[in-house]
C-alpha positions in Angstrom: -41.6 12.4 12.2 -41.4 9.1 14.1 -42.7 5.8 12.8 -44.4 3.8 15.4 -43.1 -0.1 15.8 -46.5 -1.1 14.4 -45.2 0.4 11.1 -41.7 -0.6 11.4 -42.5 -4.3 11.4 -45.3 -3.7 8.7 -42.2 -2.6 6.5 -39.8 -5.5 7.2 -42.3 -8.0 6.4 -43.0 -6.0 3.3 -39.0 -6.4 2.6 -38.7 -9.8 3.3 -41.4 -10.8 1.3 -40.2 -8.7 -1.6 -36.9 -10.0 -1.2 -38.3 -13.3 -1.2 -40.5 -13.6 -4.3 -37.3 -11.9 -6.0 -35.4 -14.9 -4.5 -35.8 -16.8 -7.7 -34.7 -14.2 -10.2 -31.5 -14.1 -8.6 -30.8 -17.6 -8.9 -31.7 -17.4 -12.5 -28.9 -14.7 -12.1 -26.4 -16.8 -11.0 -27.3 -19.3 -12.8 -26.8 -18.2 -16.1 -24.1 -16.5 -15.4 -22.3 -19.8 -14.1 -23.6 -21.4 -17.3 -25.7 -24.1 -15.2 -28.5 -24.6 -17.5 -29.9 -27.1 -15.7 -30.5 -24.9 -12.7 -31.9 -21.9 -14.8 -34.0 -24.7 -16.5 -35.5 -26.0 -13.3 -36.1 -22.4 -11.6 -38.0 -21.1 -15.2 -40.3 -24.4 -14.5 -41.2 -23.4 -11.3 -44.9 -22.1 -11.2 -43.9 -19.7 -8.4 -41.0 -17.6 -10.9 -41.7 -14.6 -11.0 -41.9 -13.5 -14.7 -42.4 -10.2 -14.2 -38.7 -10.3 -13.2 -37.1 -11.8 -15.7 -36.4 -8.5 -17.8 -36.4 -6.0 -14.4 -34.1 -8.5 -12.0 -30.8 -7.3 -13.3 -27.1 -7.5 -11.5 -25.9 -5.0 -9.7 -23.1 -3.5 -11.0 -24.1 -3.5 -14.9 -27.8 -4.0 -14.9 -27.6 -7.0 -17.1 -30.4 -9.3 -17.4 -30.2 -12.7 -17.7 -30.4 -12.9 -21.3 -27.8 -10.2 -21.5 -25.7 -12.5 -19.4 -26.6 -15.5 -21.7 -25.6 -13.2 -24.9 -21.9 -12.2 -23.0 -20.9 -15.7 -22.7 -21.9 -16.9 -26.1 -24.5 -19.3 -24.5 -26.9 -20.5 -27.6 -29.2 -22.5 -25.1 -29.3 -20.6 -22.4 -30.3 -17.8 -24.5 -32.9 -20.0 -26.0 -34.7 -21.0 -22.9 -34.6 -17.9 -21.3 -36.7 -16.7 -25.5 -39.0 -19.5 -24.2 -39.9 -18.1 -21.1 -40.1 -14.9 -22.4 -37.2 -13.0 -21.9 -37.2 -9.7 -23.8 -34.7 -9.4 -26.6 -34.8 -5.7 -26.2 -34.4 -5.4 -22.5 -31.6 -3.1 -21.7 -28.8 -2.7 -19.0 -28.1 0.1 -17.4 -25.7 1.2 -20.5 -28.4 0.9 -23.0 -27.0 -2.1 -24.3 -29.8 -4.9 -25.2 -29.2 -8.2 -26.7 -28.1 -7.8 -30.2 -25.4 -4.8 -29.0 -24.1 -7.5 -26.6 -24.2 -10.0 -28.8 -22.6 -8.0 -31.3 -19.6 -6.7 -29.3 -18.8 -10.3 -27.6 -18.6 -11.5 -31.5 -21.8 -14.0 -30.9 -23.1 -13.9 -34.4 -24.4 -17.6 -33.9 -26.9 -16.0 -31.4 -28.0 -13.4 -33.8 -30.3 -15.6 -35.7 -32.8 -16.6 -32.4 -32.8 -12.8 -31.9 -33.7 -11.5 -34.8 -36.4 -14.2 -35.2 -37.8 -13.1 -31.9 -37.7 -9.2 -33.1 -39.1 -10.0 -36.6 -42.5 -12.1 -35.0 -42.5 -9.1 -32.4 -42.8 -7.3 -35.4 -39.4 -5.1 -35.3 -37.7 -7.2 -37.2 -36.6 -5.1 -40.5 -35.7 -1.7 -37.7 -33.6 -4.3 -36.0 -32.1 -5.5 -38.6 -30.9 -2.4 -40.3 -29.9 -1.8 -36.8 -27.9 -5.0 -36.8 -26.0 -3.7 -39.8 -24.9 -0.4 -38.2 -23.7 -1.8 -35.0 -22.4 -5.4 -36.3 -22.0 -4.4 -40.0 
């Protein structure tokens, strides 16, 4: 089955614009995981960020989010803007790992607190908790 041009173009502009509303999400990528808080601070403030990305736009390689990034290098504000804008403390990478396993394994117990305050008013807090124990205990 051949596509006619008509359909061919119809599907690059749907690929450019995809690509572009992503655009965003992957600066907050690199952003965070150059440590530039600034930068991740202005593209969060941005009314056109896509939020819907912020747990799905993930790197490559590992799948980690931004938060997950944040978590890896220890970075208590980065982790706590991203908890502003919403960022999901139990979004995984593509290991399964979420926020309190990375956190956990990189020795970042002062992030654990912001965490497990975010589970508990999400109302997971005691599950993740016990959880905590097992994998930090």
């Amino acid at each position: 089955m051949t596509s006619s041009p008509d359909s061919a173009a119809e599907s690059m502009e749907t690929d450019e614009s995809s690509s572009s509303s992503r655009w965003p999400a992957q600066q907050l990528l690199k952003a965070v995981r150059c440590g530039d808080a600034s930068a991740a601070r202005r593209l969060l403030r941005r009314r056109d960020f896509p939020r819907q990305l912020l747990d799905t736009e993930a790197e490559a390689d590992s799948g980690a989010t931004a938060l997950l990034l944040a978590c890896q290098a220890g970075r208590l504000d980065l982790l706590l803007l991203l908890l502003r804008h919403g960022a999901s403390v139990r979004a995984c990478d593509r290991f399964g790992w979420d926020a309190l396993n990375i956190a956990c394994w990189y020795q970042q117990s002062h992030l654990l607190p912001p965490l497990l305050a975010r589970l508990s008013s999400e109302g997971a807090g005691d599950e993740m908790g016990r959880k905590l124990e097992r994998r930090c205990g």
